[in-house]
C-alpha positions as CSV (number, residue, x, y, z in Angstrom):
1,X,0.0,0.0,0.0
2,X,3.0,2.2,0.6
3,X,4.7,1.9,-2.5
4,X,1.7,2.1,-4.3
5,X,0.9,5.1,-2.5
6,X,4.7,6.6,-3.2
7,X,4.5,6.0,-7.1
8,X,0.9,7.6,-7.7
9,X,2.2,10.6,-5.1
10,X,5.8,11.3,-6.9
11,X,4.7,12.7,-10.1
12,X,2.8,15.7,-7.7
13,X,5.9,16.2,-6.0
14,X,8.1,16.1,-8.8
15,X,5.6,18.8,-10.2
16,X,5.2,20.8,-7.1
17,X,9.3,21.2,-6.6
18,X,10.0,22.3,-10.4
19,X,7.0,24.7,-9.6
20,X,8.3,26.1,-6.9
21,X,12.3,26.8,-8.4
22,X,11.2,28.1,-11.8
23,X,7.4,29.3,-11.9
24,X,7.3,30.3,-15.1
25,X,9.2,27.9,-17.1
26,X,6.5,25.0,-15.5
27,X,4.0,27.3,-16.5
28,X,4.9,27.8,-19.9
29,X,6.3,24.5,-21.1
30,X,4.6,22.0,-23.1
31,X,5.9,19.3,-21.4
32,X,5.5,20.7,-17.7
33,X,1.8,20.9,-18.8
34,X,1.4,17.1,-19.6
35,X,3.2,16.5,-16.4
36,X,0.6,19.0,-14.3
37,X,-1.9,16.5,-16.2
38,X,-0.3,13.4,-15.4
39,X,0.3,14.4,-11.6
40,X,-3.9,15.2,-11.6
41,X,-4.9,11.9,-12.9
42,X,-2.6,9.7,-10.9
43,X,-3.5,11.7,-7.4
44,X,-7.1,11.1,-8.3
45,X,-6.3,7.6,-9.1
46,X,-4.3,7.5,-5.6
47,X,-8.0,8.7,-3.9
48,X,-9.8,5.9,-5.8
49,X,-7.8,2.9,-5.0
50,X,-7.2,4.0,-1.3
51,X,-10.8,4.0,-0.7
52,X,-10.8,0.4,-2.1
53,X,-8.0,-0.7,-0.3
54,X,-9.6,0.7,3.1
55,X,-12.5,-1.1,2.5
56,X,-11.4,-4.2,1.4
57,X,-8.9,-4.4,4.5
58,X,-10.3,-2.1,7.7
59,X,-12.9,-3.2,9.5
60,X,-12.7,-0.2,11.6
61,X,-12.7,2.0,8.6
62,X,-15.9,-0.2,6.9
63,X,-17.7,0.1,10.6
64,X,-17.4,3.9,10.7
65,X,-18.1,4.4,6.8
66,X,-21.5,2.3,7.2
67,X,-22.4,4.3,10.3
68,X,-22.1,7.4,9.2
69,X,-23.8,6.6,5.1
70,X,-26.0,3.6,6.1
71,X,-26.8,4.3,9.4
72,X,-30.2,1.8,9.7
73,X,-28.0,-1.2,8.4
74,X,-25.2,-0.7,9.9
75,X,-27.1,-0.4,13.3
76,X,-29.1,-3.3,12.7
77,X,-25.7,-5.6,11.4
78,X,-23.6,-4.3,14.3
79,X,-26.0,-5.0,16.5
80,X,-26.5,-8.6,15.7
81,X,-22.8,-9.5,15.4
82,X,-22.2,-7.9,18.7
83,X,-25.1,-10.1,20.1
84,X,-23.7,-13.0,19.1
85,X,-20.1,-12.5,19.3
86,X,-17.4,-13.4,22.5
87,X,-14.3,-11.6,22.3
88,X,-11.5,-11.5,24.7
89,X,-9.6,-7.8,25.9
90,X,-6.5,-7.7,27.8
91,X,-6.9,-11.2,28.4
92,X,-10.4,-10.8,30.2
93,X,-13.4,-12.7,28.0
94,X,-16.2,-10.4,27.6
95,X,-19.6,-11.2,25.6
96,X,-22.7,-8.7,25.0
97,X,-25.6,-11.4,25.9
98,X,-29.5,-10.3,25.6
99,X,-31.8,-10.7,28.4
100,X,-35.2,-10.5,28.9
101,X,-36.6,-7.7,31.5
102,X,-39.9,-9.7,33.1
103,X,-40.7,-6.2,35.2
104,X,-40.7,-4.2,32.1
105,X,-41.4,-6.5,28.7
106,X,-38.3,-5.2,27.4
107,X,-34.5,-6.3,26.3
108,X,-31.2,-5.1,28.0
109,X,-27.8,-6.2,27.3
110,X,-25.3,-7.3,29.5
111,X,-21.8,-6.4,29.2
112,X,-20.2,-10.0,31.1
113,X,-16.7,-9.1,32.0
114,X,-14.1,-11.8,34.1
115,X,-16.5,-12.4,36.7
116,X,-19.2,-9.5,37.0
117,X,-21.9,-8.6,34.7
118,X,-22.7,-5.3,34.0
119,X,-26.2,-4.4,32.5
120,X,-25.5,-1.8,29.8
């Protein structure tokens, strides 16, 4: 992902540094102009394919991408996996288990940490 990232990225830095120690000959130049293009389409290109790569490989980045543009499914999926799902932190097994309320018809969660529960 880095290297990928430093080959789309170099043609905007080669471009930026020529711009900034002779202005006007990148200005002016035919071939300066094909590079300004170049530099455009690969740091686009860059944007497109990191978007890709985030979602195809962080599950933090896909949870916080559905939350924020597909809030109802992402809610709803979340939900259920977290239902469902034991994981361990700092060595300490933890599981979000559903139980029923009989005083009030309704469902809480529990938050079962080492050897306490904690109704969330």
């Amino acid at each position: 992902m880095l290297t990928l990232f430093s080959l789309l990225q170099v043609p905007a830095l080669v471009y930026s540094v020529a711009y900034g120690i002779k202005k006007q000959l990148v200005i002016t130049s035919q071939p300066w102009q094909i590079l300004s293009l170049f530099r455009n389409f690969t740091v686009t290109l860059n944007s497109a394919v990191n978007f890709i790569l985030y979602c195809a490989f962080g599950q933090k980045f896909r949870r916080v991408f559905l939350r924020i543009f597909c809030k109802k499914w992402a809610k709803d999926h979340y939900r259920s996996v977290s239902e469902r799902t034991a994981f361990t932190t700092n060595g300490s097994s933890t599981a979000h288990v559903p139980m029923i309320d009989k005083n009030s018809n309704s469902t809480k969660y529990t938050h079962a940490v080492g050897n306490g529960d904690a109704v969330l």
